[in-house]
C-alpha positions in Angstrom: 109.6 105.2 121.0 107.3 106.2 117.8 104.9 108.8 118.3 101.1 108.7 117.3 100.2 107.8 114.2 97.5 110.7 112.3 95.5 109.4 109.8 93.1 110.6 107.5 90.1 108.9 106.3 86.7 109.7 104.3 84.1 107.3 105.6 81.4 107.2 102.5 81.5 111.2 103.2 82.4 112.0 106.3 85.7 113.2 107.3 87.4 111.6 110.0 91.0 112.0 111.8 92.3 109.4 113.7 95.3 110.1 116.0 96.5 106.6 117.3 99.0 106.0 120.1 98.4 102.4 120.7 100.4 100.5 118.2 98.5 97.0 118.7 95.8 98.8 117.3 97.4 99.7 114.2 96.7 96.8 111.8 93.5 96.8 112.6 92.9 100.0 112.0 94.9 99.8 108.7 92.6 96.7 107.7 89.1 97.8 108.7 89.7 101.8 107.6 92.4 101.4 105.3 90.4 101.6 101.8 88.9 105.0 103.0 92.2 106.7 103.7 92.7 110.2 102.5 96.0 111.0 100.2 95.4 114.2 100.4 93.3 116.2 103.6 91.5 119.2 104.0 90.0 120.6 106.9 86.4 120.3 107.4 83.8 122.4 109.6 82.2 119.3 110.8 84.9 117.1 111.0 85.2 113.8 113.4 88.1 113.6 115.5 89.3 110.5 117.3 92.2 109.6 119.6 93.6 106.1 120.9 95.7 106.7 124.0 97.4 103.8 126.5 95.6 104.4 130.1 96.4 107.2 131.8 95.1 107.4 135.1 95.5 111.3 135.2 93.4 112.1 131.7 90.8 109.8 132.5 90.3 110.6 136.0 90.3 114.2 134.9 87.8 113.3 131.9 85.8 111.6 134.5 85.0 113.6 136.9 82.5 115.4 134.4 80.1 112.3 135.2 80.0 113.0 138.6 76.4 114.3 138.2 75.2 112.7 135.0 72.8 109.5 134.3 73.9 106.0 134.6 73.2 103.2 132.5 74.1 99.8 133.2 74.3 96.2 132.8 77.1 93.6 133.9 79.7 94.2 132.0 79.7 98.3 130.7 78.7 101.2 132.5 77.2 104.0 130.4 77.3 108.0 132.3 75.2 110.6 130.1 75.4 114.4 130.3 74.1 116.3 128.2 76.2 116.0 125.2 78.9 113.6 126.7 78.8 110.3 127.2 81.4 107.8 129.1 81.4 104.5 128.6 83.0 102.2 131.2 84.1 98.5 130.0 86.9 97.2 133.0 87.7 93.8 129.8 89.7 97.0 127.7 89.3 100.5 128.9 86.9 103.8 128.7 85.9 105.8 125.7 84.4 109.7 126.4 82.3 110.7 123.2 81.6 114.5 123.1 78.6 114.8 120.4 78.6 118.4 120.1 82.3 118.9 119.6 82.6 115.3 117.0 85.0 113.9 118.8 85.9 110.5 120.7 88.4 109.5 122.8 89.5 106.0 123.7 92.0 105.0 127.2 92.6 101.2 126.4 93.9 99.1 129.3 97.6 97.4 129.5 96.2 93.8 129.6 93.0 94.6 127.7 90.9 91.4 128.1 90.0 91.7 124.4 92.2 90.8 120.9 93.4 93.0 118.6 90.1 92.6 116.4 87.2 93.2 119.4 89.5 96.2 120.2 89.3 97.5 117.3 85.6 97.4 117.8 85.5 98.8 121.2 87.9 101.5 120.7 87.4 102.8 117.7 84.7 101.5 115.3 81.8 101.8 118.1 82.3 105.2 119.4 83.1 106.3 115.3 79.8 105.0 114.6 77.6 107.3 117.2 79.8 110.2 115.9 79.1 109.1 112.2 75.5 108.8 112.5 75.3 112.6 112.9 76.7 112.8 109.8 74.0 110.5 107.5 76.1 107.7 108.1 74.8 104.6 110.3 77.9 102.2 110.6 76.3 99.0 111.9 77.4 95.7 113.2 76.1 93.3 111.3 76.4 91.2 108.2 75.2 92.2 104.7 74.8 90.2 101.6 74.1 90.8 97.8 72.9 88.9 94.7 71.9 90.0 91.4 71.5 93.7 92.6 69.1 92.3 96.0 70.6 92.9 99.2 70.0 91.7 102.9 71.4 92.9 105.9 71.6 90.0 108.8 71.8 91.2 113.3 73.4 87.9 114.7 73.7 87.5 118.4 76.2 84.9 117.8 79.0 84.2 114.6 77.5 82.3 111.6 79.8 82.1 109.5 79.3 78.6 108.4 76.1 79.9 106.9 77.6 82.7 105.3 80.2 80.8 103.7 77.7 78.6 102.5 75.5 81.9 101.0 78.4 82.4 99.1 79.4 79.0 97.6 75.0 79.2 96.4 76.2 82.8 94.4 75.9 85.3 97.1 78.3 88.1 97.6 79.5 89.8 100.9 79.0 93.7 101.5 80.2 93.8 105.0 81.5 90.3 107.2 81.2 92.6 110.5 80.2 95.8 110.2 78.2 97.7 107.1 77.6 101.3 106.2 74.3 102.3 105.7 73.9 105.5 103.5 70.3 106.9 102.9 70.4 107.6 98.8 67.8 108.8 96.7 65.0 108.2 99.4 66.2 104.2 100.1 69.0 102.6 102.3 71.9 101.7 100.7 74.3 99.0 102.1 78.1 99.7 101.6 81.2 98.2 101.7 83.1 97.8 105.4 86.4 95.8 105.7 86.1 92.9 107.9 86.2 89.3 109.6 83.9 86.5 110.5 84.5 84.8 114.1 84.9 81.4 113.9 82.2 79.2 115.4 84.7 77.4 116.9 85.4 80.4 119.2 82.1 80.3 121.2 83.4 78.8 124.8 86.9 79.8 124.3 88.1 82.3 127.3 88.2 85.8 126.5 91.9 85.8 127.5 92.5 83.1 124.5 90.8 85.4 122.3 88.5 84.3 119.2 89.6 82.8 115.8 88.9 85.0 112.7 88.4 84.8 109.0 88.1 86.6 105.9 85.7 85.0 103.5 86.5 87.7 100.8 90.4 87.2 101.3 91.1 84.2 98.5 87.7 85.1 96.8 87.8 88.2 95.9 85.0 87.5 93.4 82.9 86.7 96.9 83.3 90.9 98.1 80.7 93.1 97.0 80.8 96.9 97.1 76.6 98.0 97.2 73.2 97.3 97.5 69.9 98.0 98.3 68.8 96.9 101.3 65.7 94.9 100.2 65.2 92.3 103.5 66.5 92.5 107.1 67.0 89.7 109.0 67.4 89.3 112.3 68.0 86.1 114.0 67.2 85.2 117.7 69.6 83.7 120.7 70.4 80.4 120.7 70.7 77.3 118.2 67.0 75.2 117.3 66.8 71.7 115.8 65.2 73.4 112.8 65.7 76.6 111.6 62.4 78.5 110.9 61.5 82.5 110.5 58.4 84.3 109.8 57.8 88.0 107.9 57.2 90.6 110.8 54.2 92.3 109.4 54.5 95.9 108.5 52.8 97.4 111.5 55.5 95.7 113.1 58.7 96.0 111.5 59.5 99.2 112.9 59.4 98.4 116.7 61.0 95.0 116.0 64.1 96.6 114.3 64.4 99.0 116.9 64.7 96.2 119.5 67.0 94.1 117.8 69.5 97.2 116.8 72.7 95.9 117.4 73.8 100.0 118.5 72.8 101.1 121.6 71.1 105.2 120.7 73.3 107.3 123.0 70.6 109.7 124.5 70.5 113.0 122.9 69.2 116.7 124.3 68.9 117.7 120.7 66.1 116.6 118.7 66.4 112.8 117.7 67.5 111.9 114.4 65.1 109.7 112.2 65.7 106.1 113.4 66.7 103.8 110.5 64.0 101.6 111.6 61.5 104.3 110.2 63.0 104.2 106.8 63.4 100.2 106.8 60.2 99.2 108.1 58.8 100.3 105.2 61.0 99.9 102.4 62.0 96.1 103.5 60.8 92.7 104.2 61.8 91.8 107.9 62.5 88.3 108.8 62.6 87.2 112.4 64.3 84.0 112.2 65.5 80.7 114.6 68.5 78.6 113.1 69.4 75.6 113.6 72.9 74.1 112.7 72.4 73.1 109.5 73.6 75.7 106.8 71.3 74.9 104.0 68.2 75.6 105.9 69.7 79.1 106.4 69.9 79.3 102.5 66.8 78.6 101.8 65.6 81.5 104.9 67.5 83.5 102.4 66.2 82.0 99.2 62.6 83.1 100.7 63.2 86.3 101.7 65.4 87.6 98.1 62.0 85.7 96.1 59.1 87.4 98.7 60.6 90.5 98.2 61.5 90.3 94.3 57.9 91.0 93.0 58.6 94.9 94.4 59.9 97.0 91.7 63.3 97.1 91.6 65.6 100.3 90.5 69.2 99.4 89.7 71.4 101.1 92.3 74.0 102.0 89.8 71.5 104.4 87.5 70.2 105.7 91.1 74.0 106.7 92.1 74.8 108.0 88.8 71.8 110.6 88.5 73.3 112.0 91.4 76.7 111.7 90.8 76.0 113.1 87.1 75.0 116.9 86.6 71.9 117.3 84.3 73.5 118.7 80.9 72.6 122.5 80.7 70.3 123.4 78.3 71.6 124.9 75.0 70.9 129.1 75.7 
């Protein structure tokens, strides 16, 4: 049998090492982290350390029993144990993930009949416990959707998959940043939106058991001229449950926005005995326009949601993200002595 794969990767800065034992797990992996992989690694001080292991009732009982005391969060399906710096998270559809904080590092047990598909594995396993780890870092790795055009960018939380609407953001001239997840990188006092690998569910796959698993697609895969690398996040939209016979949104006032992004966050804030890091919220609240919005099923009213927000918000001045990047990427000349 092959051993663990060890791979290397630089996550828009941060340094992470992935030891994988689970070979169902390694396309996605290679997919969704490939583009940041390392050729060449050096150690790092603050370095992230994961591992993907097949369930072991031994390690994770012994892993466990650390919770015995801690606090417990709950809902139907994931149990959450707290302590201190630890945190366990309990899902019986694939498996249990410990997440040390102080010592950057994860670890993920997945189950032999993991009611989940390779993709939502991925996610469980690896991208969601390598986000709270990366956030310590400057890094918040969020799932959700982002979108570009002409140097404006949006970032869209959806409870359910829309990627009928997104396709048809693209065909009007849009670009996609990230189809599931998207890096957000603070830079030069704003929120930048980077580049993540990844997939659209289908709509079709609503209803379907989770045993059948979803569909998936890749709007950037034959249109590559659809994928886009950055942008400032200039609008954040977040849409509500359920499907309207009309889609309709309305501007969260600014006194608002920050409590309203902090409720629709799509990653649950592991609770931490060191002092909180600045919420993105904070930084968002004032820097975007925030769109709560209701959709209906018809894809064009969703373009012109999006129409409304890039025009309300294109009368703020606007600073091209590639001069930003390169006056810090570029040393100021020396003067002449």
């Amino acid at each position: 049998m092959d051993g663990p794969i060890k791979s290397h990767f630089s996550i828009h800065g941060p340094a992470v090492t992935l030891i994988n034992a689970c070979r169902e797990l390694d396309e996605q992996i290679g997919f969704f982290l490939g583009p940041f992989a390392l050729k060449r690694h050096t150690t790092e001080a603050l370095e992230i350390h994961g591992q993907i292991h097949p369930f072991d009732l031994t390690e994770v009982t012994r892993s466990l029993s650390a919770a015995a005391d801690s606090r417990r969060r709950c809902d139907e399906l994931v149990e959450i144990y707290s302590l201190a710096e630890r945190h366990w998270i309990v899902d019986e559809r694939w498996g249990v993930c410990e997440i040390d904080l102080l010592k950057h590092r994860w670890r993920s047990w997945l189950l032999p009949r993991p009611l989940f598909d390779p993709v939502q594995l991925a996610d469980a396993a690896v991208l969601h416990p390598m986000a709270q780890l990366l956030r310590l870092r400057g890094v918040e790795l969020v799932p959700a959707i982002s979108i570009e055009r002409a140097g404006w960018g949006a970032m869209v939380i959806a409870p359910y998959p829309i990627s009928a609407e997104i396709a048809r953001v693209v065909r009007a001239g849009y670009r996609v940043i990230g189809q599931r997840w998207t890096a957000l990188v603070r830079q030069n006092g704003r929120i930048a939106l980077r580049r993540v690998p990844g997939v659209l569910e289908s709509p079709a796959s609503p209803g379907k058991s989770l045993s059948r698993g979803a569909a998936w697609i890749d709007l950037t895969r034959d249109n590559p001229w659809a994928s886009a690398d950055i942008a400032w996040c200039d609008a954040v939209l977040a849409i509500a449950p359920g499907r309207r016979s009309n889609s309709q949104g309305r501007v969260v006032p600014i006194a608002e926005a920050q409590a309203f992004l902090r409720h629709v966050w799509p990653v649950p804030q592991l609770p931490l005995d060191r002092p909180r890091l600045q919420h993105p919220a904070v930084t968002l609240a004032g820097q975007c326009i925030c769109l709560s919005l209701q959709l209906s099923r018809h894809e064009d009213e969703f373009l012109q949601l999006i129409e409304f927000a890039r025009k309300r918000s294109a009368s703020r001045v606007q600073v091209s993200i590639s001069r930003a990047l390169r006056r810090t990427i570029v040393p100021a000349a020396r003067k002449a002595g």
